[in-house]
Phi, psi and omega in degrees: 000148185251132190284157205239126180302118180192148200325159186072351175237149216277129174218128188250133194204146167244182187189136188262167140217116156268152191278140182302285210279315172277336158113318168329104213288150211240296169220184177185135189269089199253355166265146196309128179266148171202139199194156217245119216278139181078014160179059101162118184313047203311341198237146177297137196304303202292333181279331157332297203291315194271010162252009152300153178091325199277137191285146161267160211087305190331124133219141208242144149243139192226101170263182202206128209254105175280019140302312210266342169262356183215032160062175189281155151334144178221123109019275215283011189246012210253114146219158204242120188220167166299128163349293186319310199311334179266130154327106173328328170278028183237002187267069180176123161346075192120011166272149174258138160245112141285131193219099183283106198308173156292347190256015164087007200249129183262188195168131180262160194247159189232134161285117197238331183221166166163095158302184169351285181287314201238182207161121182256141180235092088042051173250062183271107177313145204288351196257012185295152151070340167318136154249136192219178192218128178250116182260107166249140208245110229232124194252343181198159172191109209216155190282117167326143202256132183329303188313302174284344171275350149329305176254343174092001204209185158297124191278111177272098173302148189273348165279349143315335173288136185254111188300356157305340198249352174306207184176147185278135184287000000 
């Protein structure tokens, strides 16, 4: 019998997500994510939801209108400044900023445009205003290790880790 997704249990999975009208993989996750169903929640609740029941070999698509999980595009998060005014390491397309208001509340900005002069900054999650379809590919599903239900997730031993994939804090 094959085990089934349901709270508590150890789940391994990859996943796209492409946008509905244009056919485009917006991302895509191809090494196995694991994460412990029912303490923590990694996935948007609806996509959580349509992989209870589910089997490994299973794969499902759920879509999902990202008005309803990230509210509509707000405009006002949308700027535009002269090149100089930006940190050299922030000047290309797909760098992330973090940028903190005056009341200390952060956000991160997505680099969405930019020429010569100018440079546009984003901070709308990439999936507003979208309709998108998340194809997920459910690779295991085995009864959580204390340890991981612990940590919410997969446990990495560190001799497992390939010190080439570290980054410097």
């Amino acid at each position: 019998m094959r085990e089934t997704i349901r709270d508590g249990k150890f789940v391994e999975l990859t996943y796209k997500v492409t946008d509905r009208k244009s056919r485009h993989v917006l991302t895509r996750v191809e090494f196995p994510l694991g994460y412990v169903h029912g303490h923590n929640e990694i996935l948007s609740p609806s996509v959580h939801k349509q992989l209870e029941g589910r089997s490994a070999g299973d794969v499902i698509e759920v879509p999902i209108d990202g008005n309803q999980i990230f509210g509509p595009r707000d405009e006002s998060l949308v700027f535009t400044d002269r090149i100089e005014n930006v940190p050299e390491e922030y000047r290309k397309v797909g760098s992330s900023i973090l940028m903190e208001n005056d009341r200390g509340q952060t956000r991160s900005f997505l680099v969405t445009w930019m020429d010569d002069e100018k440079l546009t900054v984003d901070g709308n999650n990439p999936l507003c205003g979208r309709e998108v379809v998340f194809t997920l590919e459910i690779l295991a599903v085995r009864d959580a290790t204390d340890e991981e239900t612990r940590a919410g997730g997969a446990i990495v031993a560190k001799a497992d880790v390939d010190p080439s994939l570290m980054r410097p804090a």
